[in-house]
PDB file as gemmi writes it, atoms N, CA and C in Angstrom:
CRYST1    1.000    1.000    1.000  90.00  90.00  90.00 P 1                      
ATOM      1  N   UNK A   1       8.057  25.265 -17.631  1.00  0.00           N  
ATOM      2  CA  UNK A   1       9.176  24.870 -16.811  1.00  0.00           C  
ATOM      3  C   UNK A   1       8.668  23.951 -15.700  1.00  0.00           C  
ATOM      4  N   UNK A   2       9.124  23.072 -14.927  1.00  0.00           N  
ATOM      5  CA  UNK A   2       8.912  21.573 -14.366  1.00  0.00           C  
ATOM      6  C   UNK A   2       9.343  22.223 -13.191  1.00  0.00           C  
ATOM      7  N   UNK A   3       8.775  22.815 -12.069  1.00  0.00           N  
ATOM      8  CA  UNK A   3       8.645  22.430 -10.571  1.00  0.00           C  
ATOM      9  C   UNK A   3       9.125  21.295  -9.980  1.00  0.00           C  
ATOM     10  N   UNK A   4      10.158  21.238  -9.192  1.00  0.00           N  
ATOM     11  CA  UNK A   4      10.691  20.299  -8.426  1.00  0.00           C  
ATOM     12  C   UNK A   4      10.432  20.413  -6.921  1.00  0.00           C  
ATOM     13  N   UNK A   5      10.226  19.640  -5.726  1.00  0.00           N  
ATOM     14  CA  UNK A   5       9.783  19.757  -4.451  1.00  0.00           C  
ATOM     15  C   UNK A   5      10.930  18.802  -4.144  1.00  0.00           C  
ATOM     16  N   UNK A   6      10.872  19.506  -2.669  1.00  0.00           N  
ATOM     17  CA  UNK A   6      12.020  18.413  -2.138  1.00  0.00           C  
ATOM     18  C   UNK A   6      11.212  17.084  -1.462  1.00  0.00           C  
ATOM     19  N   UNK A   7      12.506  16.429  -1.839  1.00  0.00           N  
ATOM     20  CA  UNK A   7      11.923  14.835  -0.757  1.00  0.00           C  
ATOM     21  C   UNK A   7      10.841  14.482  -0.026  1.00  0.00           C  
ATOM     22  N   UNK A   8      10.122  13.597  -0.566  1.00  0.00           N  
ATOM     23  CA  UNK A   8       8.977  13.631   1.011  1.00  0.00           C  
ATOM     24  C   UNK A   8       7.619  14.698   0.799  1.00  0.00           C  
ATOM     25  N   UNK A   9       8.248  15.359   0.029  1.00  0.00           N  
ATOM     26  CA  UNK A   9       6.952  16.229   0.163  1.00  0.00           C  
ATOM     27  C   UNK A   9       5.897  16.178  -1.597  1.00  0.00           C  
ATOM     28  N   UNK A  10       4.933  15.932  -1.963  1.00  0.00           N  
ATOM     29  CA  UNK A  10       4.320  15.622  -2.478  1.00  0.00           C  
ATOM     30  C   UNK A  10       3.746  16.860  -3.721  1.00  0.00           C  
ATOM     31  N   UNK A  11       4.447  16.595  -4.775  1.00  0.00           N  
ATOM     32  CA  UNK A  11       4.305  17.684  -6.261  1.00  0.00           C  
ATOM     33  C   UNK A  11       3.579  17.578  -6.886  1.00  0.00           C  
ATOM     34  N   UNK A  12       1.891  16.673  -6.554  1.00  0.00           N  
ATOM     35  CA  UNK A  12       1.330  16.084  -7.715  1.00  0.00           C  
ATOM     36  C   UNK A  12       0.003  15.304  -7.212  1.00  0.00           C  
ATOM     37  N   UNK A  13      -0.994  14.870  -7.867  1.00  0.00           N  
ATOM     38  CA  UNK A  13      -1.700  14.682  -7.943  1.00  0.00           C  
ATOM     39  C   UNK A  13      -1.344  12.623  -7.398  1.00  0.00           C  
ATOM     40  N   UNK A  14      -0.440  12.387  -8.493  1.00  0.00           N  
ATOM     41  CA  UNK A  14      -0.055  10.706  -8.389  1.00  0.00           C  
ATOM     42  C   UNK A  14       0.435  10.706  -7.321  1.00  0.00           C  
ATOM     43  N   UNK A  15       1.771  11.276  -6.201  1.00  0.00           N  
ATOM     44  CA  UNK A  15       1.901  11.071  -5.687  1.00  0.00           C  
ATOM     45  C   UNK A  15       1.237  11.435  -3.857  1.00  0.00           C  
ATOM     46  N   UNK A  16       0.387  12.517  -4.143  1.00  0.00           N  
ATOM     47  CA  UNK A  16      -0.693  12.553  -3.004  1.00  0.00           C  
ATOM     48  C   UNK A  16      -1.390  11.255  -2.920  1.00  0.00           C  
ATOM     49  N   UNK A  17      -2.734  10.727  -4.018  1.00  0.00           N  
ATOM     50  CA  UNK A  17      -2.606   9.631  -3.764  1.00  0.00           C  
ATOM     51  C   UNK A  17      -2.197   8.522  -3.454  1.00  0.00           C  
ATOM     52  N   UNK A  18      -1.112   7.929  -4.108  1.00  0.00           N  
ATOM     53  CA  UNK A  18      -0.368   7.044  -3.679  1.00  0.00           C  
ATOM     54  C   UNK A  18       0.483   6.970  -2.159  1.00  0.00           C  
ATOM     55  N   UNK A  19       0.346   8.158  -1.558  1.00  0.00           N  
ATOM     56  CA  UNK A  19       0.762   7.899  -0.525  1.00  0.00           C  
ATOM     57  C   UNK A  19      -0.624   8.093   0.686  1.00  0.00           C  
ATOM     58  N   UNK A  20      -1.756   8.324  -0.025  1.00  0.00           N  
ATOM     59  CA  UNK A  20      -2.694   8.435   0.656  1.00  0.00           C  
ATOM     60  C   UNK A  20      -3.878   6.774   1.158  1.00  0.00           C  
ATOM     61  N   UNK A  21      -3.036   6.304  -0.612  1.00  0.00           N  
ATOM     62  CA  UNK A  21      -3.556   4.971  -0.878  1.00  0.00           C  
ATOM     63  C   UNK A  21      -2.462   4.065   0.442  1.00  0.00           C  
ATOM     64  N   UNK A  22      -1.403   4.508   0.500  1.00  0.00           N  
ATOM     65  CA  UNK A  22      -0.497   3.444   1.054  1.00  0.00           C  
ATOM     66  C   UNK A  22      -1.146   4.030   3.093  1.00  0.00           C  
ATOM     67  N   UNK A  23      -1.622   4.967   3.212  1.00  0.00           N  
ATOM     68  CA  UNK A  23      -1.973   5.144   4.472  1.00  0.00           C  
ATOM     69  C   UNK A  23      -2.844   4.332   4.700  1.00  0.00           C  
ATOM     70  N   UNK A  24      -4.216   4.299   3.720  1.00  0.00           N  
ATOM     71  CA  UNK A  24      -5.348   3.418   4.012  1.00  0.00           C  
ATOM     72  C   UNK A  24      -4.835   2.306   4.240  1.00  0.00           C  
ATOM     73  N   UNK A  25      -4.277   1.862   3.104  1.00  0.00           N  
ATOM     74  CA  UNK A  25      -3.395   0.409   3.069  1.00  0.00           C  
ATOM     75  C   UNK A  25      -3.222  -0.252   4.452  1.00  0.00           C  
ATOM     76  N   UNK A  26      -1.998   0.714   5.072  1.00  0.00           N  
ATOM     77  CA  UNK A  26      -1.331   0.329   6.342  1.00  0.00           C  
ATOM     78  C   UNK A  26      -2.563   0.164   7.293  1.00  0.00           C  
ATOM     79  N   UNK A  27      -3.544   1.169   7.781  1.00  0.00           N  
ATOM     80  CA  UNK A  27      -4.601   1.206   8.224  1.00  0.00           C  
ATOM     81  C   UNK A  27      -5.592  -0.452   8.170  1.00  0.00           C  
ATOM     82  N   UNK A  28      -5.971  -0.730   6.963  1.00  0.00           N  
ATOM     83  CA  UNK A  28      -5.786  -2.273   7.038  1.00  0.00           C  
ATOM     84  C   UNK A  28      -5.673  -3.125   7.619  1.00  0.00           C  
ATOM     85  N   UNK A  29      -4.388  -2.783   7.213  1.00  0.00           N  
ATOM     86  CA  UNK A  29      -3.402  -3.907   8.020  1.00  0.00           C  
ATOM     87  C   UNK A  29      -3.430  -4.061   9.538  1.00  0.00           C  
ATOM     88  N   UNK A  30      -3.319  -3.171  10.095  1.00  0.00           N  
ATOM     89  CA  UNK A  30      -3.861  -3.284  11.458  1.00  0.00           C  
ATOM     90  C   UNK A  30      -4.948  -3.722  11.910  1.00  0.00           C  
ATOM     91  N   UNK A  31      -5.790  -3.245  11.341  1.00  0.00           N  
ATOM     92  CA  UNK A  31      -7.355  -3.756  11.669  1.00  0.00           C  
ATOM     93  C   UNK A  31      -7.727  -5.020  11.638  1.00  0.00           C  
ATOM     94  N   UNK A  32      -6.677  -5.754  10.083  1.00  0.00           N  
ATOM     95  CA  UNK A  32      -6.609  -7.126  10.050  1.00  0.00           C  
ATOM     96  C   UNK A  32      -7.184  -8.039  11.064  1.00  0.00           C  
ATOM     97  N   UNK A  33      -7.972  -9.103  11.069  1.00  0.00           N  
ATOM     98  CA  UNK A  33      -8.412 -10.231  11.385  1.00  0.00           C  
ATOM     99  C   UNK A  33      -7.232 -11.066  11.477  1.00  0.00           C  
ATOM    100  N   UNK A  34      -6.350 -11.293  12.700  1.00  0.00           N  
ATOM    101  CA  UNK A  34      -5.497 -12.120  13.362  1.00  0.00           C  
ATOM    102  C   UNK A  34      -4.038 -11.417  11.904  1.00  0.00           C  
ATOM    103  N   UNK A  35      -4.173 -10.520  12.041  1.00  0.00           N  
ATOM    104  CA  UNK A  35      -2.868  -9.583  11.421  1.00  0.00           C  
ATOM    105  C   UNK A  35      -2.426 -10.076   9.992  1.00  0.00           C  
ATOM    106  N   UNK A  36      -3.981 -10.649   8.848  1.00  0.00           N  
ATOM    107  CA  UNK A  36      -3.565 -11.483   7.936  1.00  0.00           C  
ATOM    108  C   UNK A  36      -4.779 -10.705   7.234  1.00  0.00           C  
ATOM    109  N   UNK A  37      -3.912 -10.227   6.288  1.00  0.00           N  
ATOM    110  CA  UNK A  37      -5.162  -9.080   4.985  1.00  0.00           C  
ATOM    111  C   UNK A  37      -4.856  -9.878   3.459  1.00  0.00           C  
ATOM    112  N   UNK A  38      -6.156 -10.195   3.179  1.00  0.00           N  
ATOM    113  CA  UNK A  38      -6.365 -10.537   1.965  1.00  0.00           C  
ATOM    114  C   UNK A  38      -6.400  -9.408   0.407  1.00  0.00           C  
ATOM    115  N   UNK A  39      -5.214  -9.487   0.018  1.00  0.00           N  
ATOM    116  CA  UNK A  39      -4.868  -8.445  -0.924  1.00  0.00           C  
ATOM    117  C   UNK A  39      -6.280  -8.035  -1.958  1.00  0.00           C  
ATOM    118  N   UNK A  40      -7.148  -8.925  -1.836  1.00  0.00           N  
ATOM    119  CA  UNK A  40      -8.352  -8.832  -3.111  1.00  0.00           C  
ATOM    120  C   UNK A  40      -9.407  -7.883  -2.671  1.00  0.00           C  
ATOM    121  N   UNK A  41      -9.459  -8.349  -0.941  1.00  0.00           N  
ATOM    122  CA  UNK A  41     -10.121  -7.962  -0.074  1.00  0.00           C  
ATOM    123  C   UNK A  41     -10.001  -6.482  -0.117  1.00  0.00           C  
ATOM    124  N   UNK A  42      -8.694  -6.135   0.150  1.00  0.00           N  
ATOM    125  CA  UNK A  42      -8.231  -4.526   0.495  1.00  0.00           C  
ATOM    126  C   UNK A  42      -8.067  -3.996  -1.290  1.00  0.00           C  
ATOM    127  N   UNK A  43      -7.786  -4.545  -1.897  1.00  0.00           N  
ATOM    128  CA  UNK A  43      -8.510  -3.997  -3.306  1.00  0.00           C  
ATOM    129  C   UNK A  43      -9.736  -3.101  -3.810  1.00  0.00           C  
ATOM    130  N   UNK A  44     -10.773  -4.238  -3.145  1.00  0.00           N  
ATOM    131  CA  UNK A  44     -12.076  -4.020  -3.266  1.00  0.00           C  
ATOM    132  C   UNK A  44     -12.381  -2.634  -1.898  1.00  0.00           C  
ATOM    133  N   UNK A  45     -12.156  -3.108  -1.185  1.00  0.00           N  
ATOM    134  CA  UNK A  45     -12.155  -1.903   0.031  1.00  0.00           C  
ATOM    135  C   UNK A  45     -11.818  -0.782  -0.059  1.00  0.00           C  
ATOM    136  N   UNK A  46     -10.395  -0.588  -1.048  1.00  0.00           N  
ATOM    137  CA  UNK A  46     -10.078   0.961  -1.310  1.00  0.00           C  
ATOM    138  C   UNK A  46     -10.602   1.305  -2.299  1.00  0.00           C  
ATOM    139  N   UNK A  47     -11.099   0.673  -3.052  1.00  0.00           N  
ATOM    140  CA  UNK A  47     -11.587   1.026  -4.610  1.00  0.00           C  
ATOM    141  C   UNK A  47     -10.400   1.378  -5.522  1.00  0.00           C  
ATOM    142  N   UNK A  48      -9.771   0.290  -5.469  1.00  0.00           N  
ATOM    143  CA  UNK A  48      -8.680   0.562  -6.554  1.00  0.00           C  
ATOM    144  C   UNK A  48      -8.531  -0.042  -8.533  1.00  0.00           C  
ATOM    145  N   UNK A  49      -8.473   0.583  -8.535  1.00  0.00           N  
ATOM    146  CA  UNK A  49      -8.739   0.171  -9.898  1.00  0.00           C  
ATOM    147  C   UNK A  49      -7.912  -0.696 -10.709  1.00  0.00           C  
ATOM    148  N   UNK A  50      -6.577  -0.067 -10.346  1.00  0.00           N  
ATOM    149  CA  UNK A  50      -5.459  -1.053 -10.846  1.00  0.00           C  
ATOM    150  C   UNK A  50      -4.805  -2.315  -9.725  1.00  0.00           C  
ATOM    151  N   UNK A  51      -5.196  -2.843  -9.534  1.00  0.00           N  
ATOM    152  CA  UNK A  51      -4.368  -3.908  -8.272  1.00  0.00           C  
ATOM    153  C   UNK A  51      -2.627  -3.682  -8.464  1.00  0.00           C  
ATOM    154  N   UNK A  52      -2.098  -2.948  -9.155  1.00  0.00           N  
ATOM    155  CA  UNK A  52      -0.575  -3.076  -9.260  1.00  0.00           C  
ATOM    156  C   UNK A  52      -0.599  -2.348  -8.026  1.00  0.00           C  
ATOM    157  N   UNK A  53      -1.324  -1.030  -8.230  1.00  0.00           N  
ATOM    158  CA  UNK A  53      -0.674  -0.145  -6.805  1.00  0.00           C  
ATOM    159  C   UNK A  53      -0.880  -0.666  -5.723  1.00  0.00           C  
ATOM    160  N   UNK A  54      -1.545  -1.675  -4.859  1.00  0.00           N  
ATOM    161  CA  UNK A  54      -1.460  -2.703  -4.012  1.00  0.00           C  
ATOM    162  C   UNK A  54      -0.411  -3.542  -4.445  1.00  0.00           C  
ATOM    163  N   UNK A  55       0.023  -3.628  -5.431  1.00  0.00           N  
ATOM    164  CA  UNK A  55       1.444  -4.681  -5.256  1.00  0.00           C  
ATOM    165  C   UNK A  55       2.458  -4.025  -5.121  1.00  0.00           C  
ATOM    166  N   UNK A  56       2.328  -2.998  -5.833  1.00  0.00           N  
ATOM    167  CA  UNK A  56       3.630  -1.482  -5.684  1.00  0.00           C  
ATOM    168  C   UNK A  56       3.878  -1.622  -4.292  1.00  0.00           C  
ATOM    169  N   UNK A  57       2.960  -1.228  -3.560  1.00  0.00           N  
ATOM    170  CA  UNK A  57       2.661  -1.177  -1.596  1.00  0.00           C  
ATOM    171  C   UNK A  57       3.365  -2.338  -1.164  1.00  0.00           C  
ATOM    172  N   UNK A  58       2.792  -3.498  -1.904  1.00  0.00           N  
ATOM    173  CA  UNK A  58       3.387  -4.505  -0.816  1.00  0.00           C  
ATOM    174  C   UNK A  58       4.653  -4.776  -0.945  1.00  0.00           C  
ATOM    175  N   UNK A  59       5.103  -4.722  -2.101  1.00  0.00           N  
ATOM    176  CA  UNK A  59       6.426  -5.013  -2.238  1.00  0.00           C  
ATOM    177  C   UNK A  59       7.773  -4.015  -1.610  1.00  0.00           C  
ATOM    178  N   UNK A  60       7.464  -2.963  -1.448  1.00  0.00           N  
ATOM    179  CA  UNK A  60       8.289  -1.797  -0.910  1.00  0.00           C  
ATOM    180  C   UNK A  60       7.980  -2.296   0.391  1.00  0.00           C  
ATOM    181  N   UNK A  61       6.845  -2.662   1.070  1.00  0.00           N  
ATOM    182  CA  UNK A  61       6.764  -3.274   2.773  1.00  0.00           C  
ATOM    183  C   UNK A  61       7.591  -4.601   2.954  1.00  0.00           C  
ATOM    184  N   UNK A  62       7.550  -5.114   1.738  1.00  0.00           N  
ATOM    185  CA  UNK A  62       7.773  -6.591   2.330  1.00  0.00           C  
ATOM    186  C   UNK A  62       9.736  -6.036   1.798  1.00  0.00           C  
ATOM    187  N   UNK A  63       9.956  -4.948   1.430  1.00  0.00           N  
ATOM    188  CA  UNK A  63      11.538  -4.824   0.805  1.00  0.00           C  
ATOM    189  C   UNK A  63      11.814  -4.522   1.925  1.00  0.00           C  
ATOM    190  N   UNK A  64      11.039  -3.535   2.580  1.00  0.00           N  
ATOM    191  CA  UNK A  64      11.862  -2.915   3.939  1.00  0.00           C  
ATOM    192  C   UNK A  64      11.784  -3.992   5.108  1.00  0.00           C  
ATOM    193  N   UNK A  65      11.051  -5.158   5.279  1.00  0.00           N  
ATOM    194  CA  UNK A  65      11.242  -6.280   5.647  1.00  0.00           C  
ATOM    195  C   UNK A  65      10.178  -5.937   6.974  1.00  0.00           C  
ATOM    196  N   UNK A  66       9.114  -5.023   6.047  1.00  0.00           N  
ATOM    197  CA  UNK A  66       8.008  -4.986   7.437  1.00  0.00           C  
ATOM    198  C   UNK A  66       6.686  -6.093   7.338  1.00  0.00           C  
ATOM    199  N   UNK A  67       6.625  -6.538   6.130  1.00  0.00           N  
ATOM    200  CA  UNK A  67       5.338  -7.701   6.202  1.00  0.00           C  
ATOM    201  C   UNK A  67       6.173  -8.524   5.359  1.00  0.00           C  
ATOM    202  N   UNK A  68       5.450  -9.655   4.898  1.00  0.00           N  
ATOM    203  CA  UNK A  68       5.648 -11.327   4.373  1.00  0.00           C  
ATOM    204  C   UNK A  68       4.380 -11.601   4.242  1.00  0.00           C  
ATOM    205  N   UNK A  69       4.834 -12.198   2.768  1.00  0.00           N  
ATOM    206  CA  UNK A  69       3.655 -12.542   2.317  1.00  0.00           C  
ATOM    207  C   UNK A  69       3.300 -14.288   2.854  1.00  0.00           C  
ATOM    208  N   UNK A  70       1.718 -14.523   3.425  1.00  0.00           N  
ATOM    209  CA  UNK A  70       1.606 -15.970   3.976  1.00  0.00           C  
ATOM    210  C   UNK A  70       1.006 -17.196   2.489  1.00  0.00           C  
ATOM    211  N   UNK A  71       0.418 -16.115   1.351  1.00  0.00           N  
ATOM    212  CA  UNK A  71       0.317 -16.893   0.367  1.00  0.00           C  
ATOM    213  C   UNK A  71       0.214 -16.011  -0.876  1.00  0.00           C  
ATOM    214  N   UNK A  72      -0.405 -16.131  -2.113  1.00  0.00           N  
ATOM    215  CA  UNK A  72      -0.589 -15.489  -3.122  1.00  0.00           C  
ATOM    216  C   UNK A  72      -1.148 -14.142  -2.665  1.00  0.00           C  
ATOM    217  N   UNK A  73      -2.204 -14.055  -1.901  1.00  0.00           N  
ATOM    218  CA  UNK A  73      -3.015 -13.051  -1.855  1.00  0.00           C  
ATOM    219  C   UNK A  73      -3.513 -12.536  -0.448  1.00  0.00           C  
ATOM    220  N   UNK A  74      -2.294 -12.845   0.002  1.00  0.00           N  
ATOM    221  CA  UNK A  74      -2.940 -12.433   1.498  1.00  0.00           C  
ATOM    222  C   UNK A  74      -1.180 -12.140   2.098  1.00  0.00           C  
ATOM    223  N   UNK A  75      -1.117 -11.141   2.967  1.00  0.00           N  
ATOM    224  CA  UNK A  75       0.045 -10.707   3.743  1.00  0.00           C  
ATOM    225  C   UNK A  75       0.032 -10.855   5.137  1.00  0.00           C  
ATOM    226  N   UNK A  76       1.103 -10.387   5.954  1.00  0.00           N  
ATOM    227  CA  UNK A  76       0.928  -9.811   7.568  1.00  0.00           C  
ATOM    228  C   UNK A  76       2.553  -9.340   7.954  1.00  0.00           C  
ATOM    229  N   UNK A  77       2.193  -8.665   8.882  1.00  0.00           N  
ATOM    230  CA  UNK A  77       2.913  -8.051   9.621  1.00  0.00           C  
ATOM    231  C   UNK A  77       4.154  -9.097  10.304  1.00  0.00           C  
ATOM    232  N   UNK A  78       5.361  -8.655   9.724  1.00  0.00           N  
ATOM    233  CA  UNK A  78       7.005  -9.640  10.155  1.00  0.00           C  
ATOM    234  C   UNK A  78       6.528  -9.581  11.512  1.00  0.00           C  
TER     235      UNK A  78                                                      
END                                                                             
């Protein structure tokens, strides 16, 4: 039988990470060099294996209209 958790709170292995990945992420971003992170860069930095889940990230940031992207591979903060 399939365990359900409410909202927000984390049932799983994928989604601990992924929201652990999106903390580092944000973390980043701040630290950023003049508030401009090179997506290949923070790839290599988290040790991610798949680059989607860095695009997963950015795209839900840049939906909620908190970063913009300045070219292919690099973001910053709206």
């Amino acid at each position: 039988m399939a365990e359900f958790s409410s909202p927000g709170t984390p049932s799983g292995r994928h989604e601990k990470s992924l929201g652990l990945l999106t903390t580092k992420f944000v973390n980043l971003l701040q630290e950023a060099k003049d508030g401009v992170l090179d997506l290949k860069m923070a790839a290599d930095t988290l040790a991610v294996r798949q680059k989607r889940r860095i695009y997963d990230i950015t795209n839900v940031l840049e939906g909620i209209g908190l970063i913009e992207k300045k070219s292919k591979n690099s973001i910053q903060w709206k």
